[in-house]
C-alpha positions as CSV (number, residue, x, y, z in Angstrom):
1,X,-15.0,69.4,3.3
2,X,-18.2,70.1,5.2
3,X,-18.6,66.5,6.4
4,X,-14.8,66.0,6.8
5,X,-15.0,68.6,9.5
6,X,-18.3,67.8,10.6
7,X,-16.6,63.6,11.3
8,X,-13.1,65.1,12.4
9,X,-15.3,67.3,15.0
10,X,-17.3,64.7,16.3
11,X,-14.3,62.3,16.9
12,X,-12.4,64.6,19.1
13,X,-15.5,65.1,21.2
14,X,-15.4,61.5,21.7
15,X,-11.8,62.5,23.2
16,X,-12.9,65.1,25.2
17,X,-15.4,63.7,26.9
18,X,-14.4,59.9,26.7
19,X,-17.1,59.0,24.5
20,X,-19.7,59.9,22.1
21,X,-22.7,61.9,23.6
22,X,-25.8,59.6,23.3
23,X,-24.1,56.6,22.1
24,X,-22.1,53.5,23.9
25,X,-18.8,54.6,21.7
26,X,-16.0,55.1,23.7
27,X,-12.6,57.0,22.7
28,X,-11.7,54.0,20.9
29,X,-15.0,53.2,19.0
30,X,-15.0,57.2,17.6
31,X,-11.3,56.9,16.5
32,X,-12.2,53.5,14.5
33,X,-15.7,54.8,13.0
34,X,-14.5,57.9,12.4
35,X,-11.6,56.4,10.2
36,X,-14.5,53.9,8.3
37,X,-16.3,57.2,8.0
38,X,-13.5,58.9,6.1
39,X,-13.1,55.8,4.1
40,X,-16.6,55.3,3.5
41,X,-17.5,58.5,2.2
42,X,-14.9,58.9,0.3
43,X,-13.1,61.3,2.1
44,X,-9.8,59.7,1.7
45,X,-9.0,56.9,-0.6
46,X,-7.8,53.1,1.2
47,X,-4.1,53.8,0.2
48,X,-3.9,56.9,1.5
49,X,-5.2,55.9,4.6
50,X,-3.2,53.1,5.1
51,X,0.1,55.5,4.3
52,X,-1.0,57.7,6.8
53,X,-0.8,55.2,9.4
54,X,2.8,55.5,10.9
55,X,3.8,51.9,11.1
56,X,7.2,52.8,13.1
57,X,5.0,54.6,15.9
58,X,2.4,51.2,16.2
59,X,5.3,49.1,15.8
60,X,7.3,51.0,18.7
61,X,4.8,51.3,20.9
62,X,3.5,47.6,20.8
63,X,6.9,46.1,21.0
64,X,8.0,47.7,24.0
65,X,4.5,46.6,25.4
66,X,5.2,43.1,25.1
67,X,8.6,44.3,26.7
68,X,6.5,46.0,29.5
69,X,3.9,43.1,29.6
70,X,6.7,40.7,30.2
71,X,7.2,42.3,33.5
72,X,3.5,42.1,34.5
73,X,3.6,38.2,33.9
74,X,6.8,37.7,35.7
75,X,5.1,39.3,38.8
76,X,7.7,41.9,39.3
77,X,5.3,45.0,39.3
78,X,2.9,43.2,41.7
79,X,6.6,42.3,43.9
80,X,7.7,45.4,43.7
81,X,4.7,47.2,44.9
82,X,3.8,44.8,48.2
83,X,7.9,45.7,49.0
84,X,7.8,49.0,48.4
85,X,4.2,49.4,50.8
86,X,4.9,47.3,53.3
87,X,8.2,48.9,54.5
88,X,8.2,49.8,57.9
89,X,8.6,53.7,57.4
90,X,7.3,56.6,58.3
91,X,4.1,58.1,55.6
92,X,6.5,60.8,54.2
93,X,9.4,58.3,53.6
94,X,7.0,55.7,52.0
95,X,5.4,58.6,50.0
96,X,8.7,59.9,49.2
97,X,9.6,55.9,47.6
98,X,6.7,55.5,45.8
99,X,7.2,59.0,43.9
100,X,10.9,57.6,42.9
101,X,9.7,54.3,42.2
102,X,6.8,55.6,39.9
103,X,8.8,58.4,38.2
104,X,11.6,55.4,37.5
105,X,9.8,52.7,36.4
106,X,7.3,55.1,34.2
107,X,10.3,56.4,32.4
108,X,12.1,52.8,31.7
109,X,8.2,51.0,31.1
110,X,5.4,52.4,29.8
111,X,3.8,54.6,32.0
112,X,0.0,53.7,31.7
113,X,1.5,49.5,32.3
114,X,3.1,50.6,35.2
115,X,0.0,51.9,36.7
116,X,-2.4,49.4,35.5
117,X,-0.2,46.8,37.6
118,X,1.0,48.2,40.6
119,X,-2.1,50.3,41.3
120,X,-4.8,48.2,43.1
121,X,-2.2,46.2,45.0
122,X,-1.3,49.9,46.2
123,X,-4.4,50.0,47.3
124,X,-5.1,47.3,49.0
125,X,-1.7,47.2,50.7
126,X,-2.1,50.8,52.5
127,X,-6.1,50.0,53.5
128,X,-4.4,46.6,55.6
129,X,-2.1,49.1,57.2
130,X,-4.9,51.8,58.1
131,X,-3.5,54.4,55.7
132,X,-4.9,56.9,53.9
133,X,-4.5,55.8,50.1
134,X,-5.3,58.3,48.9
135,X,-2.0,60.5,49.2
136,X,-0.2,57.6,48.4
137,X,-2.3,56.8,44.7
138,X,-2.1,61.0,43.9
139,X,2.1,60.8,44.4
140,X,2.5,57.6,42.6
141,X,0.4,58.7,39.7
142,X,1.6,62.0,39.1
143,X,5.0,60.7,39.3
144,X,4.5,58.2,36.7
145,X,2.9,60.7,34.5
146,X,5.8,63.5,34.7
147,X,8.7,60.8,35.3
148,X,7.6,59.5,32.4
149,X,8.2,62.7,30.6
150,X,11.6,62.1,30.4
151,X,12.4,59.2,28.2
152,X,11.0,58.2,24.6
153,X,9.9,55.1,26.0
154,X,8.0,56.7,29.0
155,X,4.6,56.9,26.8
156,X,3.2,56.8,23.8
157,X,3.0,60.4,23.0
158,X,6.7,60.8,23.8
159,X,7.0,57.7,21.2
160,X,5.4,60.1,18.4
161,X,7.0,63.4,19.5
162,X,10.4,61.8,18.8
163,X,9.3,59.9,15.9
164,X,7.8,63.1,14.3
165,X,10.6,65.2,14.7
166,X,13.5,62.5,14.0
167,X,14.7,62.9,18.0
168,X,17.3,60.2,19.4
169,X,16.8,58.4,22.0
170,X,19.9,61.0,23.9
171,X,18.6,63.8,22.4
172,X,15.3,63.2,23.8
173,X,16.5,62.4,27.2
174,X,18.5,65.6,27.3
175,X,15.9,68.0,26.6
176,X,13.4,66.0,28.8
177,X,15.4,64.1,31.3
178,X,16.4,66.6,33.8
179,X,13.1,68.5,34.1
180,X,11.3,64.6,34.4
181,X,14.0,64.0,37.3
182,X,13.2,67.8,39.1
183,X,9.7,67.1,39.2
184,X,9.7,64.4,41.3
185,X,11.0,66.1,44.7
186,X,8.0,68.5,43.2
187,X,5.7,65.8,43.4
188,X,6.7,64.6,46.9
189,X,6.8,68.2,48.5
190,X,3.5,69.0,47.8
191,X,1.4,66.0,49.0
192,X,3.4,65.6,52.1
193,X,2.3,69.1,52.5
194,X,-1.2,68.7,51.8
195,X,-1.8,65.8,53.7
196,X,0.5,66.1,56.4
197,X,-2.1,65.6,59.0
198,X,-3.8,62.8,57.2
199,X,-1.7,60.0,56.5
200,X,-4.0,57.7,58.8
201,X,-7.4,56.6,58.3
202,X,-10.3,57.8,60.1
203,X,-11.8,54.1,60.1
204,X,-8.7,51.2,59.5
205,X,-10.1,48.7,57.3
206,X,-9.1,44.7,58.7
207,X,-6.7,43.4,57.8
208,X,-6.3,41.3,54.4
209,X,-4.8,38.2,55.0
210,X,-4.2,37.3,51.1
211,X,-3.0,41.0,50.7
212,X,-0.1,40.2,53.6
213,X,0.8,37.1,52.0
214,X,4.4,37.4,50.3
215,X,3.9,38.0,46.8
216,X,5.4,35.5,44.1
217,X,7.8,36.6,41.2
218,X,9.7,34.7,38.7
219,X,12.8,36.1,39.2
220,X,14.1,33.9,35.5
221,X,11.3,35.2,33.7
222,X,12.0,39.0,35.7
223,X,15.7,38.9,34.8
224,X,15.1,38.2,31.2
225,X,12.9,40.8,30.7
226,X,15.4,43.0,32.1
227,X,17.8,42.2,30.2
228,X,15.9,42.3,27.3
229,X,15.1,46.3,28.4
230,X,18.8,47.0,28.9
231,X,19.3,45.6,25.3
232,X,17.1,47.8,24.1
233,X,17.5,50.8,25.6
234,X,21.4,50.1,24.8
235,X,20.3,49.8,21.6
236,X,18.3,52.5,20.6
237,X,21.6,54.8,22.5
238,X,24.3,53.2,20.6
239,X,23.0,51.7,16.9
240,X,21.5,53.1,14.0
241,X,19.3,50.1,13.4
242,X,15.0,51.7,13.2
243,X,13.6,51.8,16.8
244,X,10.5,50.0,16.0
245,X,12.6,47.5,14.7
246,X,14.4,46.6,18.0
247,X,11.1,46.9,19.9
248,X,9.6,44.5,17.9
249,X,12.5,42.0,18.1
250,X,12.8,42.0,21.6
251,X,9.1,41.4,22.2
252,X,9.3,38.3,19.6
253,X,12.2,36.8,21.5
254,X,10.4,37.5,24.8
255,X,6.7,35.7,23.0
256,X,9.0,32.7,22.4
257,X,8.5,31.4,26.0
258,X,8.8,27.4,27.3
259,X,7.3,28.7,30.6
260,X,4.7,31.3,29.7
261,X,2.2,31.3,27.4
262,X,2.0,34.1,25.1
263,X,-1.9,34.9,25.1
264,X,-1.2,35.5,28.9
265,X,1.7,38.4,27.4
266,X,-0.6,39.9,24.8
267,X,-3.4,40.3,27.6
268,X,-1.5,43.1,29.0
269,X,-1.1,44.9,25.7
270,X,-3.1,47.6,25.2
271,X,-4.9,46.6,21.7
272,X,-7.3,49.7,22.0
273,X,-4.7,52.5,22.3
274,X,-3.5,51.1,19.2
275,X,-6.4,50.8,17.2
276,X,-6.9,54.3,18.6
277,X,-4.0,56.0,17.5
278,X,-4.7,54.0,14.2
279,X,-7.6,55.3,13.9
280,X,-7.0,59.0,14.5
281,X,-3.9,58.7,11.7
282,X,-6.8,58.2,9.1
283,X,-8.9,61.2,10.6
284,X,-6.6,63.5,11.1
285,X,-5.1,62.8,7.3
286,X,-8.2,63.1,5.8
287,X,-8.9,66.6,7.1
288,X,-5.4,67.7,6.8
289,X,-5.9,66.7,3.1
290,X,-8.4,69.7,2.9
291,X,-5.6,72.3,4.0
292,X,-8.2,73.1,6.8
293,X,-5.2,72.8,9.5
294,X,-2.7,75.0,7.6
295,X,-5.0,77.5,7.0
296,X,-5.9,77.7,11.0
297,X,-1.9,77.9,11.6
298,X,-1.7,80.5,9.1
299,X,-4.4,82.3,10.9
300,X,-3.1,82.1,14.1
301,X,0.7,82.9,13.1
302,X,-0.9,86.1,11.9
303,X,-2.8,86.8,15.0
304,X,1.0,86.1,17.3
305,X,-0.1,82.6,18.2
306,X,3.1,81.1,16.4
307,X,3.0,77.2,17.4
308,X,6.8,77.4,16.1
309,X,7.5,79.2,19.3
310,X,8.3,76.9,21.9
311,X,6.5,78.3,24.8
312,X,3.6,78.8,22.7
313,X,3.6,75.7,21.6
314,X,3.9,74.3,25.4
315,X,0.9,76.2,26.4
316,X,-1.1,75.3,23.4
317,X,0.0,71.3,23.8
318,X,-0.9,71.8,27.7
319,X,-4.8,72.8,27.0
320,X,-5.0,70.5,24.4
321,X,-4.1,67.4,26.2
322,X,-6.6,68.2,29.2
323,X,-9.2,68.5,26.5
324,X,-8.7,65.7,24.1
325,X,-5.9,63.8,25.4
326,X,-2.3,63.5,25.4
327,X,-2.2,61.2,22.4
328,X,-4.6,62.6,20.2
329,X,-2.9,66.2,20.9
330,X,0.2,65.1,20.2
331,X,-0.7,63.9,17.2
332,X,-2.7,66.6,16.0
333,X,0.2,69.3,16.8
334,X,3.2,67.1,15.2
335,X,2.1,67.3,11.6
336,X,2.4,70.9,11.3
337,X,5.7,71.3,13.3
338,X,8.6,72.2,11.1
339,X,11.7,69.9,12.2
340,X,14.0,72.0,10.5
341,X,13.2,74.5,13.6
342,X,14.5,74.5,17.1
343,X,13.7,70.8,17.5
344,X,15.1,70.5,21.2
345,X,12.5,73.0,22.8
346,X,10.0,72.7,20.4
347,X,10.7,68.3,21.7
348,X,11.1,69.3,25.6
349,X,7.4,71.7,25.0
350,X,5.4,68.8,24.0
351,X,6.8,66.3,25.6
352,X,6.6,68.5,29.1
353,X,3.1,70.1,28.0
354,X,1.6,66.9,27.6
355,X,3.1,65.1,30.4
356,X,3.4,67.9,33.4
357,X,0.0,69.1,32.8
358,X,-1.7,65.9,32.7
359,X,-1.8,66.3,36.5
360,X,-3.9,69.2,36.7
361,X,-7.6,66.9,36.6
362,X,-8.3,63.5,36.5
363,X,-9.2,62.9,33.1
364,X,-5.7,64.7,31.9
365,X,-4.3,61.3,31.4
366,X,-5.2,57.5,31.3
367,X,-3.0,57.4,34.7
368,X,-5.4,59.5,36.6
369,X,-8.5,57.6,35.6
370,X,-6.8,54.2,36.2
371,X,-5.9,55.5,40.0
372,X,-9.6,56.9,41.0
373,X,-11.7,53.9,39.3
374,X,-8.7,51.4,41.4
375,X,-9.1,52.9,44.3
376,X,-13.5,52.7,44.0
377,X,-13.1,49.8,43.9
378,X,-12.0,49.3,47.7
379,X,-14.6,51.8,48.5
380,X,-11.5,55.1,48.6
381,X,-13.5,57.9,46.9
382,X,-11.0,60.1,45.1
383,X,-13.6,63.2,44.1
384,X,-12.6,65.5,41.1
385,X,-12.1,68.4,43.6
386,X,-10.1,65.9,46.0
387,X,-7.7,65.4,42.7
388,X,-7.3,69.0,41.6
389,X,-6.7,70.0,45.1
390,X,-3.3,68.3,44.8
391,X,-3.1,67.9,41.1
392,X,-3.6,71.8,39.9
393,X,-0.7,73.1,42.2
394,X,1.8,69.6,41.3
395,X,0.9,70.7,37.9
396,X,1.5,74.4,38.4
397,X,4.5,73.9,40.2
398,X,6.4,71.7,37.4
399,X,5.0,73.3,34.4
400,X,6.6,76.6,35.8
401,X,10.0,74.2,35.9
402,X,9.0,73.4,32.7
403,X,8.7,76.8,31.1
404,X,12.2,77.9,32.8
405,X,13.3,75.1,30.8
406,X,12.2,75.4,27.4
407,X,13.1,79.1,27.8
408,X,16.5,78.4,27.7
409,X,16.8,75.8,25.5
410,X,14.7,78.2,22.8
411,X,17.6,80.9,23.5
């Protein structure tokens, strides 16, 4: 058990702090080794590993990437975000979009394509117009990261939650939906607040001919993607046929493609959150197959801290997701859930714990660290304290909404 612990410990540092101290391992590279540790020293045997991988998860969450991908290689995200920040509005108003905009398309799409796409064209777009980004990049990303929230679809940890406890796609959207949807007006009253007097730049940057140009899309190629979404989102709502199922059959009808090649598709999925979350199946199986983890729960119950109580659960899934991640806390919490309990708050306090807080620092989700390496790019320094100005009191502010929430559902 001894080196169980010591491999499980040393792969969840990795997810703290993004990597493995003193080696070129990323979050990624410790989930994988850390599974091929367990498997090479015996720790758990090949079978059992490859049970513990849940297929319906993987296969969820690639298919709808296609889906999402699909969208990318249409050029509808890159479309939709030179419309959006070239209207001729005033800051607040254009803020005020962009926070709808991200909260919507986060919820429908995958949250972390969404921002991978439309983020550096952001970017660039309000530089040329001799705006401040950096408002602009904070609203947009914390509404994609508590829009998303809202829906099963809207990330990958909301994919598991409802996976794990057997949650529909309405039942899901009804514990989750309308605290998603009041966090956005949240989100926008806050960093028009805070940068109120500092929607211009000090210095405009000239003017980028190429990023003025009108931006192509394949409006075929975008409408059958759509439709594709609709399809499955109708799907999931009104048939009983798996969910991983009808992911994975509407990205093989979107792959099959006269007009677009499909290694130009599968460049936009995300292979290393999969192999991830692949990974961390193995090495969180392996130690729960010492009874280490129910033993810790027993010992907490006992001390009061009673993960089957929502609100507890909500702080719990809050601290863990700024420390290791939102995935990897997700997935650590879920096995030791009962779903015979009161499945919609105990739903509503991971999904909201791991999506609301993610705001509070930079590295509380992949969103945040996609927006401030995008924006140094074009030379906009977004400094941790710069971020945690504006994301500790969004976070405060919806996670209170939150707990309101989950209190009455729990009653």
């Amino acid at each position: 058990m001894d080196l169980t612990l010591l491999i499980f410990l040393a792969v969840y540092l990795a997810m703290g702090l993004g990597h493995l101290p003193g080696f070129k391992v990323d979050r990624t590279g410790a989930a994988l080794i850390g599974a091929l540790a367990m498997l090479g020293a015996g720790r758990i045997a090949p079978q059992a590993a490859w049970n513990s991988i849940d297929y319906s998860t993987i296969g969820l969450l690639f298919g709808l990437m296609v889906v999402s991908s699909a969208f990318v290689v249409s050029g509808f995200y890159a479309w939709t975000a030179a419309r959006v920040a070239t209207l001729n509005v005033a800051p607040p108003i254009l803020l005020a979009i962009l926070v709808v905009v991200g909260g919507v398309l986060s919820a429908v799409l995958t949250n972390d394509v969404v921002v991978v796409a439309m983020t550096p064209l952001l970017v660039a777009i309000t530089l040329s117009r001799g705006l401040n980004p950096v408002p602009f990049l904070l609203g947009f990303c914390f509404a994609t990261n508590t829009g998303a929230a809202g829906t099963i679809i809207g990330s990958p940890q909301n994919m598991i939650v409802a996976q794990g406890l057997d949650m529909s796609f309405i039942g899901f959207l009804r514990v989750a939906g309308l605290p998603a949807l009041l966090s956005l007006p949240v989100v926008w009253g806050i960093i028009a607040m805070l940068y109120r007097r500092r929607w211009q730049l000090a210095s405009p940057v000239p003017a980028d001919a190429s990023v003025a140009a009108p931006v192509a899309v394949d409006r075929w190629e975008t409408l059958k993607a759509a439709v594709v979404t609709i399809v499955v989102v109708m799907a999931f709502v009104f048939s009983d046929w798996p969910r991983e199922l009808i992911a994975l059959s509407a990205a093989a009808l979107l792959l099959i493609n006269r007009r677009i090649a499909s290694t130009d598709m599968m460049k936009h999925v995300n292979g290393n959150l999969i192999v991830l979350l692949m990974g961390l199946f193995v090495v969180n199986a392996a130690l729960a197959a010492t009874n280490l983890p129910q033993h810790l729960l027993a010992d907490l119950r006992s001390a009061g801290f009673d993960l089957h109580q929502p609100l507890w659960l909500f702080v719990v899934a809050s601290a863990l997701s700024n420390t290791v991640g939102n995935n990897p806390a997700v997935m650590l919490l879920v096995p030791s859930l009962d779903s015979s309990g009161p499945v919609n708050a105990i739903g509503a306090a991971l999904a909201l714990g791991t999506g609301f807080s993610s705001n509070l620092i930079v590295f509380g989700s992949l969103a945040g660290i996609i927006v401030v390496e995008a924006a140094a790019k074009y030379g906009v320094k977004i400094s941790f304290g710069e971020f945690c100005r504006a994301g500790v009191p969004v976070g405060l502010a919806c996670m209170a909404i939150a707990v309101a929430w989950i209190a009455l559902l729990a009653r």
